[in-house]
C-alpha positions, 0 to 999 in steps of 0.5 A: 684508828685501831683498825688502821684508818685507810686499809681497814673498813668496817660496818657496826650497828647500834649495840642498843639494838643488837646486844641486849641479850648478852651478858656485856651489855646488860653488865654494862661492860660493852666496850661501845657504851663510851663512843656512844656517851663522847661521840653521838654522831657515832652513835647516830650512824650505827642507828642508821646501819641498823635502820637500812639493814632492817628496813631493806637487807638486800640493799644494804649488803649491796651497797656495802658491795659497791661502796667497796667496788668503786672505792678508789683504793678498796680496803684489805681488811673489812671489820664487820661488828666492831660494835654491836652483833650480828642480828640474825642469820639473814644477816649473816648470809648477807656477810658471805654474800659480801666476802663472796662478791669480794675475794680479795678483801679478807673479812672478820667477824666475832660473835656471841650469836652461838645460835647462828648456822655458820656453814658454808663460810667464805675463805675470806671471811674469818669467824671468831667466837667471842667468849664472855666469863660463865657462858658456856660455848656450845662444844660444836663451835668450840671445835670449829671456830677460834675463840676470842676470850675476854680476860678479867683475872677469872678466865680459866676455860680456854684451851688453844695457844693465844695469840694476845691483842695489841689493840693496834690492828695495822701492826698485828693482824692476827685476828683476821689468821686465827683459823689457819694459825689454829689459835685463840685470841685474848682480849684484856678488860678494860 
């Protein structure tokens, strides 16, 4: 419902599978640890996405690409990760692959995968690096992409004027322009 039930679609992937190096994981701050604890048949799909990804990445994108093609009335707005994290970089070819196949969907990513080549990336697609409390963003992101900074009182490095998260995506959209607006997002703790 935070992403806007009809116009926004998303694809996440079980954080179990795909965060246990990051530091919100292991702090046991992931956001997604409580949908995973009141909702197991959320859980239980993320696990599945995971699966078909590793088991046949092709098929996967593919079938995200057609699931969006016949759809009745296709999204505006695709999400990818709102839970878990990018896997690898196959993956994330696989995301342009998408935001290629489809130009009038506008797509939007985080990452703390800070190791991932992101070049050539569609102009539908909207990276954003995440930030987390004492990991230093390599300079060469920091230059290129907008940052979405975790707030919890002890955040002092960001340096871009914010465009602060309502947590309510239909009436806001500001994540999905960061780029273009040259802004960073804030995120509060909670």
């Amino acid at each position: 419902m935070k992403l806007g039930e009809r116009d926004t679609w998303n694809v996440n992937l079980n954080p179990h599978d795909t965060c246990k190096d990051k530091p919100c994981y292991a702090e046991g701050c992931c956001y997604n640890f409580k949908a995973c604890r009141l909702f197991p048949s959320v859980q239980k799909s993320w696990i599945h996405n995971f699966k078909h990804y590793m088991e046949n990445p092709v098929e996967f994108f593919d079938d995200i690409i057609q699931k969006i093609k016949q759809a009745k009335k296709p999204p505006v707005w695709f999400r990818w990760q709102a839970a878990g994290e990018i896997p690898d970089q196959a993956y994330f070819e696989g995301m342009k692959r998408v935001a290629r196949a489809l130009p009038q969907v506008k797509f939007l990513a985080f990452t703390k995968q800070y190791h991932l080549k992101l070049h050539r990336i569609p102009e539908n697609l909207q990276v954003v690096i995440s930030a987390w409390p004492g990991i230093e963003i390599p300079r060469r992101l920091r230059r290129r992409f907008p940052v979405a900074w975790m707030f919890d009182g002890r955040e002092k490095r960001r340096t871009r004027t914010l465009a602060k998260c309502s947590g309510h995506c239909p009436t806001c959209r500001a994540c999905w322009s960061l780029s273009r607006t040259k802004r960073d997002v804030a995120f509060i703790k909670h």
